[in-house]
N, C-alpha and C positions, 0 to 999 in steps of 0.2 A: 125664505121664511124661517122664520127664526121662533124655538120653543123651548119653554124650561119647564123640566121634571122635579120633584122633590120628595125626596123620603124620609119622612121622619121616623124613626125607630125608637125603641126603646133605651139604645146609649149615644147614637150618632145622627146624623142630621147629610143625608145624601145630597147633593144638585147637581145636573146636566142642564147644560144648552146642548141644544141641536139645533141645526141650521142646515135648510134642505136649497141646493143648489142645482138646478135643471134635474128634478127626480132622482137625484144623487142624495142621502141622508149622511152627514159626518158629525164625530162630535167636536163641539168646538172647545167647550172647556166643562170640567169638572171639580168637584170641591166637597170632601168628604170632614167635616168636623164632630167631635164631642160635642152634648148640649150640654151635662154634668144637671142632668133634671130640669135646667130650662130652657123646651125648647123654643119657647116664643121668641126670649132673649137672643139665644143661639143667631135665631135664622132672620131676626132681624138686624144681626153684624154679618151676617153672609150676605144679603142683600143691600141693593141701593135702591134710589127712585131712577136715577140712570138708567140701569142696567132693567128693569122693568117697563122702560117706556119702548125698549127695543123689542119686546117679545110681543108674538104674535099669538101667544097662545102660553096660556100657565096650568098647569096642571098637580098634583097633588097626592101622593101616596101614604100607607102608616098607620099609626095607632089615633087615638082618641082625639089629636091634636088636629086633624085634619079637616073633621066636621068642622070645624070653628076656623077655620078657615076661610078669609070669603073668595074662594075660588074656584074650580072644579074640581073633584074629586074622585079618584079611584079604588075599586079595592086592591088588597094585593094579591090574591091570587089572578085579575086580569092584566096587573104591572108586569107582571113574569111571565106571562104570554105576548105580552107585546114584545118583553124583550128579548125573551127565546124568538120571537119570528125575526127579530133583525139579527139575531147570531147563526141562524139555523144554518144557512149553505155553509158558514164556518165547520158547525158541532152538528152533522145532522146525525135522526134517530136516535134521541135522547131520550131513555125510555122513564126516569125522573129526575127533579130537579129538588135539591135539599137546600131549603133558605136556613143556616145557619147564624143567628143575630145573636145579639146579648141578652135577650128574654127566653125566646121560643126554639125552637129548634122542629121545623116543617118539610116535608116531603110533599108535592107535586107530582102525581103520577100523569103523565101525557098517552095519548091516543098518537096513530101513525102521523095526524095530521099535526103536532103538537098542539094541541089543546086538554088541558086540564082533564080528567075528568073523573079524579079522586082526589081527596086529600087524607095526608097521615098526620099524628101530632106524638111528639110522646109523654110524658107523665110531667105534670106542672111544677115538680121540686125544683129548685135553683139551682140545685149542683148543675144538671143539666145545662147549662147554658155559658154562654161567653163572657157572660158580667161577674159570673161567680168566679170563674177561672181567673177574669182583672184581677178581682178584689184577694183572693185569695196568694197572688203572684205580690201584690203590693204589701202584703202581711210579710214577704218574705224581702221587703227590699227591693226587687226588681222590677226592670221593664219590660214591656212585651216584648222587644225587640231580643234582648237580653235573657230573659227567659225560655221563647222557641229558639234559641241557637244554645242553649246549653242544655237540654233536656237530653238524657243522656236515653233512646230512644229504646235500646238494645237491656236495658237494666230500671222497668217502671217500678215505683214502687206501688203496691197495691192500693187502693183508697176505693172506699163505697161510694156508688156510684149511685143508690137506690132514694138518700137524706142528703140534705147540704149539709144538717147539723152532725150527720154521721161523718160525711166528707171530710169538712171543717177540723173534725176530733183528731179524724186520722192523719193528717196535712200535719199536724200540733204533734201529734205522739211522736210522728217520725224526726220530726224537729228535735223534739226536747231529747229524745234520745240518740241525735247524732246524725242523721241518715242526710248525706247529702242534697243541697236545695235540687240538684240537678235532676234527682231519683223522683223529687217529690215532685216534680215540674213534669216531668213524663209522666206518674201516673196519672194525674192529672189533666193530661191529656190525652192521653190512654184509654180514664174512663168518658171521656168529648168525645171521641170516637167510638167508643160503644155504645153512646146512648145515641149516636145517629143510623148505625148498623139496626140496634133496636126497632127503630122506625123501618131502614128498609127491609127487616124481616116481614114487614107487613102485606108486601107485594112483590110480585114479579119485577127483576130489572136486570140488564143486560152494563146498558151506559145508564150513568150518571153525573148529574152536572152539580157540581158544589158553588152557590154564592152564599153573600153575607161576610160580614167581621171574620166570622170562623177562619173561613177558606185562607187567612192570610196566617195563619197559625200551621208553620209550618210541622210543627209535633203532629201534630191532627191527622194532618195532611197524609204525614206519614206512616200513620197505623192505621188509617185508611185503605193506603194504597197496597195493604197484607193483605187486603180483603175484598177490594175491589180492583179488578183489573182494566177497566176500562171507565177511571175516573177523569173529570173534565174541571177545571178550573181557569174559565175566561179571564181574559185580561177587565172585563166589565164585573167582578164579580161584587167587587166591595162599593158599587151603583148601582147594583145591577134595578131593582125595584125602581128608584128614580132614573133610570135610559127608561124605563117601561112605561110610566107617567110621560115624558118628553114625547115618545112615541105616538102616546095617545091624543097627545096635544095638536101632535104634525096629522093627524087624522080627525079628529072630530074639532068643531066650532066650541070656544071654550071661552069663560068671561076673561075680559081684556085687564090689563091691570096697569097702573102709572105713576104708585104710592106706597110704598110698605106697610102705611098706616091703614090703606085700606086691606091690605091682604090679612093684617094683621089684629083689625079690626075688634074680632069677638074673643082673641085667643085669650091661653091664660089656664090657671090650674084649674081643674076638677074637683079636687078637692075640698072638701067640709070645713070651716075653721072654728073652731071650739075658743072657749073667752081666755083672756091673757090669763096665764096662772101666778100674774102680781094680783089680781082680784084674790087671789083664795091664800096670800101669803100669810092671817090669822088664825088662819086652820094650822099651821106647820109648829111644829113644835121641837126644838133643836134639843140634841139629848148630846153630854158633853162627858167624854169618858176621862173616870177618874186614872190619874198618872201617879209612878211611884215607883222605888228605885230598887231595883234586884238584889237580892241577900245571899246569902249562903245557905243551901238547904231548903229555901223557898220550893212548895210544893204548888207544880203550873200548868197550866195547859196550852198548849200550844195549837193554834190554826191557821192551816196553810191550805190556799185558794191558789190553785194552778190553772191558769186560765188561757185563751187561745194566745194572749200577744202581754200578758204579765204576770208576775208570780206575787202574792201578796201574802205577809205572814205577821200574825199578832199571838204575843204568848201574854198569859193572864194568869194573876199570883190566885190561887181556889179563896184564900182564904177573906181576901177583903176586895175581889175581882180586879184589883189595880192592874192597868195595861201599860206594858213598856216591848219596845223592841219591835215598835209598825217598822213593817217592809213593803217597796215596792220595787218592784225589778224588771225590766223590759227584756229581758234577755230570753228568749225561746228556748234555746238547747240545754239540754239540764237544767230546767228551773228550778226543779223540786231540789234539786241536791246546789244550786248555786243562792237558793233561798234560804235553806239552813248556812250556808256558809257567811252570807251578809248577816244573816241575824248573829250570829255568833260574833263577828267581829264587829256590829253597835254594840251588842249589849256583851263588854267581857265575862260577866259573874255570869253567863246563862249556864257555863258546863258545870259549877257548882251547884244550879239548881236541880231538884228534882223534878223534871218533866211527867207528870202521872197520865196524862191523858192526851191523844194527838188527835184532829180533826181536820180531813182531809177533802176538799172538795173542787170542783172547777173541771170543766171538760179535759182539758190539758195534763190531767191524772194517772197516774199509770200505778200500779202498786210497787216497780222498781224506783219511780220517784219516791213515794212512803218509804221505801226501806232505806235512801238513802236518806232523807231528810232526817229520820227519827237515829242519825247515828251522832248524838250530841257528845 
């Protein structure tokens, strides 16, 4: 008897077969991809009608995508019981289980018997989560791979953990002012691991089992394990939700499938769609700034926007607003002071002007950036 599980998450897209052989359950193959937001698209190139005429049984785990699904469906908190009862003589008395994904961040409190019989969550900001962690490893150039092998684990740099936009700020300061990507890639991970701590401050736990994307982050892993001495990381961790769907499949009578077209039937976004905004291109009105050539003595103002991933700078003569000297600059690490130095060499006449007034803004902002920038 042959069964497929599938979990769709909020950045990747889980599937197991299992295939039960004289009351022996093994797995037979496994297949963890990106949807990159589509996951209809996704799992309709991970699937064939082949490979669906074989299974006896389909099942279904996940977010919003699942109802729409035409197949049977699970929640996730009983995917993770399924699949704790097939690891348990592995990892027994496991007193919770922390699904760590790229949205959520969940604890699973179990009873002796492993069954559910709480759940934790912790606070809905982004920082908290594994997608923020991508996104913000990608601002710096790196891979995940690349990333957990160089976080320098023993030297995090500090980063709030409370706002993403706070997070975000701080990732950017330490940047612009020097601080190794390595520093910044630990704390980073640092605060990953204390917003799951956070969670199990909420209850009683002796052992813990970590699945989801997380658990492969090995920075995580290892400021984890300063604080948890008897942490669990299955070789099923990053399926683990779809083994628990396959599970359920090899146990209960589930709709048969033969098509991807029919699994795939109602899918599709959720989403509201609002009318083209080439309808409304009569309303826009383009405003075109006046240009004009720097003097000696010109009395100007200068503003500079230091921003999370560019620095941008426009200095304007007071007297008849003429703008000369746009800047744009991708460069992170001393922006503010690497923004005055491009402007200076576009515009040569700038150190003869008078600068009277500086305007300073963009999360990326430090006041040692002003002071460097304003030294024309």
């Amino acid at each position: 008897m042959k069964t497929l599980g599938i979990c769709i998450g909020s950045s990747d897209i889980s599937l197991v077969i299992l295939e039960k052989v004289k009351e022996l359950i093994h797995i037979e193959k496994v297949e963890v991809k990106p949807h990159e937001g589509n996951p209809a698209a996704a799992l309709g190139k991970m699937l064939d009608n082949n490979l669906l005429r074989q299974m006896d049984g389909v099942a279904v785990t996940g977010r919003k995508l699942k109802n729409k699904l035409q197949t049977s469906s699970l929640a996730e908190p009983e995917a993770v019981e399924y699949a704790y009862a097939y690891l348990r003589e592995r990892y027994p008395e496991v007193d919770v289980i922390v699904s760590a994904g790229g949205e959520t961040f969940i604890a699973y409190k179990l009873d002796s018997t492993g069954r559910i019989v709480n759940v934790f969550t912790g606070n809905k900001c982004a920082s908290g989560t594994g997608e923020f962690f991508l996104q913000q490893i990608k601002r710096m150039d790196l891979q995940l791979e690349e990333a957990v092998n160089c976080a320098e684990l023993d030297n995090p740099y500090q980063v709030a953990g409370r706002c993403s936009v706070f997070c975000k700020s701080d990732c950017t300061h330490a940047l612009n002012k020097g601080t190794p990507k390595e520093q910044v890639v630990a704390g980073l991970s640092r605060m990953l691991a204390t917003k799951i701590l956070e969670i199990l401050e909420k209850t009683e736990y002796k052992k813990v089992m970590l699945v989801g994307g997380v658990s492969a982050n090995r920075a995580v892993v290892g400021f984890l394990r300063k604080e948890i001495s008897e942490l669990y990381i299955p070789a099923e961790a990053a399926y683990f939700e779809a083994l628990g769907a396959a599970l359920r499949a090899q146990e209960a009578r589930t709709k048969t499938l033969t098509l991807v077209e029919e699994l795939l039937g109602q899918a599709g976004t959720s989403f509201a769609f609002l009318p083209d905004l080439n309808n409304f291109l009569p309303m826009v009105t383009y405003k075109e700034a006046h240009r004009g050539e720097i003097k000696a003595g010109d009395i100007c103002i200068l503003g500079l926007d230091v921003g999370s991933t560019t620095t941008k700078a426009v200095l304007m003569r007071k007297a008849d607003q003429a703008c000369f000297g746009r800047l744009l600059s991708a460069d992170q690490r001393r922006s503010g002071e690497r923004g005055q130095k491009l402007l200076c060499r576009d515009q040569p006449g700038l150190r003869e002007a008078k600068s009277k007034n500086y305007w300073f803004g963009g999360n990326g902002i430090r006041p040692a950036d002003c002071r460097s920038a304003c030294r024309v």
